[in-house]
LONUNU-779000 format. One line per 5 residues: number of its first residue (from 1); for each residue z, x, y of C-alpha. Coordinates in steps of 0.001 Angstrom, whole numbers, always signed. Example, Ala and Ser with C-alpha at 12.3 -4.5 7.8 and 13.67 -1.06 7.14 Angstrom:
<nodes>
1> +7800,+12300,-4500 ~ +7140,+13670,-1060
</nodes>
This chain:
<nodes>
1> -5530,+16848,-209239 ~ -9359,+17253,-209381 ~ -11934,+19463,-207426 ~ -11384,+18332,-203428 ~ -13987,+19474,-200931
6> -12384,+19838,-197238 ~ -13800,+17539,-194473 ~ -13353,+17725,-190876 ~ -12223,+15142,-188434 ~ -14472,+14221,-185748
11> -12996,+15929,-182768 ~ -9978,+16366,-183487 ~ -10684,+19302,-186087 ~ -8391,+17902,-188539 ~ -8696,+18709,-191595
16> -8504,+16876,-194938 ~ -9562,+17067,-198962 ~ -12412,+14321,-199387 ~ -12447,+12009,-201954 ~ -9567,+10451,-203361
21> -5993,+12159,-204221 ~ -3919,+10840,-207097 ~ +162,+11519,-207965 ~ +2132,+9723,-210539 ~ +4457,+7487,-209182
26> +7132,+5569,-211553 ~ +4779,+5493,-214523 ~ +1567,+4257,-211968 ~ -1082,+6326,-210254 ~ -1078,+5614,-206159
31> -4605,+6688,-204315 ~ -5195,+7415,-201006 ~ -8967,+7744,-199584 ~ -9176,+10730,-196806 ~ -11364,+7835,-195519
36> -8256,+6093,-194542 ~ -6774,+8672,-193041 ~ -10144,+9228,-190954 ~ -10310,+5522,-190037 ~ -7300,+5423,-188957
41> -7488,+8816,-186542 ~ -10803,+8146,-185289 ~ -8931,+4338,-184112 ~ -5854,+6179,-182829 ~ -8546,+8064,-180647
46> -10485,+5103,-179446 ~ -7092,+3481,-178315 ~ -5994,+6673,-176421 ~ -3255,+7661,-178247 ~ -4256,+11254,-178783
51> -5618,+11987,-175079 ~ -2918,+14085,-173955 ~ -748,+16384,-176467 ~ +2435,+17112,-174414 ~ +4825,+15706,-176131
56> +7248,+17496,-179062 ~ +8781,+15806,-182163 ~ +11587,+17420,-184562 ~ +13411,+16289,-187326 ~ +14600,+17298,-190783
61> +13081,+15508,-193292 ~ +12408,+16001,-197066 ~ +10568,+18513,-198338 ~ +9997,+16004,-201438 ~ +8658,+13690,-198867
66> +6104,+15895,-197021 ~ +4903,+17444,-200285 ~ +3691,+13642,-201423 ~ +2364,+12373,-198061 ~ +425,+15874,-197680
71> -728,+14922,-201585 ~ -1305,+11533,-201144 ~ -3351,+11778,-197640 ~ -4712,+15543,-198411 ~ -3673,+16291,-194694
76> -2385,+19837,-194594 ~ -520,+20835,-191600 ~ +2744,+19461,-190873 ~ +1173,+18485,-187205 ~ -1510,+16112,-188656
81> +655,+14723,-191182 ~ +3097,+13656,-188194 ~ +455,+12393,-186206 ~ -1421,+10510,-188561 ~ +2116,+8638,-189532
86> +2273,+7794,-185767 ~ -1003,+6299,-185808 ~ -359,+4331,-188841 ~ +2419,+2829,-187046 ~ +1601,+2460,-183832
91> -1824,+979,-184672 ~ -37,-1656,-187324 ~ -1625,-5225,-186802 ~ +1140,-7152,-188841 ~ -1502,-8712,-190792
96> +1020,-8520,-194031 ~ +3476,-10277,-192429 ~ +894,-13367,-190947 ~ -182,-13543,-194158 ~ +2537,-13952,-195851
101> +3213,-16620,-193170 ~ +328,-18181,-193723 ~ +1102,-19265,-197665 ~ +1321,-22382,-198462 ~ +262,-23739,-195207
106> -3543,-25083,-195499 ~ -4234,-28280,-193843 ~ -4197,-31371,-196669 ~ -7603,-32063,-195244 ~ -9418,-28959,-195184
111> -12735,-29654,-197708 ~ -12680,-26421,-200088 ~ -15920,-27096,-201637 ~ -14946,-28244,-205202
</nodes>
C-alpha cells in the first residue's frame, strides 16, 4: 500500500488514511475512498444516528474480516469500523435493487432523442 496521510472526521474525531486504499482481491484490485467513509459518517450524523453513544455491541467475528474492512476503509479502531458498517446499513436507499427493477421497463413512447 502507498504513502497514506491521516484525516480527521468532522466532529466525530474519527480517524482515517486519505486517499484511496487498495488490496488484491481474487486476481482484481478493490478501492475504497476515505471520502466514502466520510460521506457516509458525516450523513449518519445529519440523520441522528450518532447523537447519543449508550449503547454496546459484541460479537466474534474474523480477524481476516476486520483486517480487510480496516484496509479497505483505512478506519483504525475496531469502534469506527463498527459504526461506520452501521451507518452503511442503516442509511441504505435500495437504489440497487429499484434499479434493477427498473430494467427493461421504459415506456414504448418515451422520445430518446435519436
Amino acid at each position: 500500500m502507498g504513502k497514506h496521510h491521516l484525516i480527521s472526521g468532522a466532529k466525530s474525531g474519527r480517524t482515517v488514511r486519505g486517499g484511496a486504499a487498495r488490496v488484491v482481491r481474487s486476481g482484481q484490485i478493490a478501492t475504497v475512498n476515505a471520502g466514502r467513509v466520510e460521506a457516509v459518517m458525516a450523513a449518519a450524523e445529519r440523520s441522528g444516528l450518532l447523537e447519543e453513544k449508550s449503547g454496546r455491541i459484541g460479537g466474534r467475528v474474523s480477524q481476516t474480516l476486520v483486517k480487510r474492512a480496516k484496509a479497505l476503509t483505512g478506519i483504525e479502531t475496531d469502534t469506527d469500523l463498527i459504526e461506520f458498517a452501521l451507518a452503511n446499513v442503516a442509511l441504505e436507499d435500495g437504489f440497487a435493487e429499484r434499479f434493477k427493477a427498473a430494467r427493461g421497463k421504459v415506456e414504448p413512447d418515451i422520445d430518446l432523442g435519436f
